[in-house]
N, C-alpha and C positions, 0 to 999 in steps of 0.2 A: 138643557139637553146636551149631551155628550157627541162630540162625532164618532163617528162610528169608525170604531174599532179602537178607539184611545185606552176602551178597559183591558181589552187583551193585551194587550205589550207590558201591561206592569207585571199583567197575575202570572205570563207568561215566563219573564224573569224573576220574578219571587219563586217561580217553582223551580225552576232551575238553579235558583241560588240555594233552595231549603235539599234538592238532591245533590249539588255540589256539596252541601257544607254535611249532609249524611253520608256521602261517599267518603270523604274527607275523616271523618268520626270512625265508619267502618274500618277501612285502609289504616288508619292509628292504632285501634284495638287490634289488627292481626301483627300489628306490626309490634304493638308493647306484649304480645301472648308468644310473640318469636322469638324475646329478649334473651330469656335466659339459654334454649335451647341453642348453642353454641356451633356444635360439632352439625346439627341439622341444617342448621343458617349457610355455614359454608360447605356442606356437600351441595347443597343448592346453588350456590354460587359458581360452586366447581362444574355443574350440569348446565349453567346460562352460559361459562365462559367455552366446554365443549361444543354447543349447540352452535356460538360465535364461530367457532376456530371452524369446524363442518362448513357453516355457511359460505365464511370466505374462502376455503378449501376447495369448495365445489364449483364456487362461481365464478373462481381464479378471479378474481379484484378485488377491490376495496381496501387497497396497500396501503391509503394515507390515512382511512377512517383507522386501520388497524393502529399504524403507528401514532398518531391520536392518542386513541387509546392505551396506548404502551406509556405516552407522557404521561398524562392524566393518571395510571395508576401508578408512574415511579412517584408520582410528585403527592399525591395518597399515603404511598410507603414511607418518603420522608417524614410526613407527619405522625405517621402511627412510631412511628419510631425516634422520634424528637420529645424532650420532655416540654411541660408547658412552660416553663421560666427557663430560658436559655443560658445557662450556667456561666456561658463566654461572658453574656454583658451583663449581667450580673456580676461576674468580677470587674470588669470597668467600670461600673457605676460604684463598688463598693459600699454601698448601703445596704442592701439587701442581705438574704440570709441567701446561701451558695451551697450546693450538693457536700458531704465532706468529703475530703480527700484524707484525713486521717484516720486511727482508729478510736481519738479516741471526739470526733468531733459529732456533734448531733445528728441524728439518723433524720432524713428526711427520704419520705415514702416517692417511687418516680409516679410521677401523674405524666399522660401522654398529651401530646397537643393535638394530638385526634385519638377519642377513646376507641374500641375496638368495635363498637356497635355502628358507631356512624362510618368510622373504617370498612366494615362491612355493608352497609346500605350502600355507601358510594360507588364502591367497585361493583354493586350487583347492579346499579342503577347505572353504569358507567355502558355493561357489558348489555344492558337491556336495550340500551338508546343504541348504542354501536350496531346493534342486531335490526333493530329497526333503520337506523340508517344503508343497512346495506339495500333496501329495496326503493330505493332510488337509484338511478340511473346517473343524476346529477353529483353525487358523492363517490364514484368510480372512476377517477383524474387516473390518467395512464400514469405509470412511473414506472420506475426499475426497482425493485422492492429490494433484489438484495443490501442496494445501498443505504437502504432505509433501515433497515436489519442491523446493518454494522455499526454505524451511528449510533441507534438506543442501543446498543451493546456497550460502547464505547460511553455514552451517557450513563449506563446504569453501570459499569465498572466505578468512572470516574465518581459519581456522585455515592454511591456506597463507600467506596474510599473514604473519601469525603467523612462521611457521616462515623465510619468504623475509626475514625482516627479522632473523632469527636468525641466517643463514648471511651476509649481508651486517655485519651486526657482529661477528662472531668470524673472518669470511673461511676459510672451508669451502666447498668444493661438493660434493657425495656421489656426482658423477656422473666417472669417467675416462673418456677416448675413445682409450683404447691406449695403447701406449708413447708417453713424451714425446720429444722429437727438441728436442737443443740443438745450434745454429750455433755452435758453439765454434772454436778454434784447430782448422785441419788438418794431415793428420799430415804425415809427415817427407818421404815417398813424392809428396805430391798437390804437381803444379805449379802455378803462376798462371795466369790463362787472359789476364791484364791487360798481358801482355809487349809 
């Protein structure tokens, strides 16, 4: 015979592992049905990071969850904007194959060390938590905010520098504006307009 109650604590955790791991399947499918819609993703983004900026507007604190937050998304940016093989130690190491800097040296396509999808989860997950943390009491540390202000200013001058002078000496830019359009030879068909 069983003691009583030893059957419910298993069935009770299987159930709650089988709606974890259906939560988990759900939250995925809305998540890969979000992928491609781009411009939707980040107006949502833009309405988590308003609702943020309100919150702690309204309830004058939570100056260090903000500036938190301020690192955690410069240090996001450096990634989405870093290619994945870092062209500097690649050229130290010399074996590898390196970004060209010629015209006439092999094209290789920029791949980012944070694609733009997960670049976007994190920041909307970043501003979801920070939103949630404001309603604790224990996450509202008094401080002087403007100085916290100057600071990640002073950080995100200094580290964009940084990076804008990185992409200027390996000659990268992380950003396309659509397909390229070359004025090449035309074809066999198109006449001259110059007759």
């Amino acid at each position: 015979m069983e003691p009583l109650g030893a059957g419910n604590g298993g069935g009770s955790s299987s159930a709650a592992e089988r709606w974890r791991a259906e939560a988990s399947r759900t939250f995925q499918h809305y998540l890969d049905r979000a992928a491609p819609h781009t411009a939707g993703r980040w107006a949502g983004t833009l309405l988590a990071a308003a609702v943020y900026a309100l919150r702690v507007y309204y309830v004058q604190g939570f100056y260090v969850v903000s500036y938190g937050l301020g690192i955690y998304l410069l240090n996001l940016l450096i990634g989405f904007l870093s290619p994945m093989v870092d062209p500097e130690l690649e050229a130290l190491d010399g074996a590898g194959p390196a970004l060209p800097t010629r015209g006439n040296d092999e094209f290789k396509p920029f791949i980012r060390r944070l694609p733009e999808f997960k670049f976007w989860y994190a920041i909307t997950k970043a501003f979801c938590v920070a939103f949630v943390m404001t309603f604790f009491s224990v996450f509202d540390v008094p401080v002087f905010w403007p100085i916290l202000l100057c600071y990640w200013i002073v950080l995100f001058v200094l580290t964009m520098k940084r990076q804008i002078l990185h992409m200027i000496k390996y000659k990268y830019v992380p950003f396309s504006m659509g397909k390229q359009k070359y004025g090449g030879k035309k074809g066999p068909g198109a006449s001259s307009s110059k007759d």
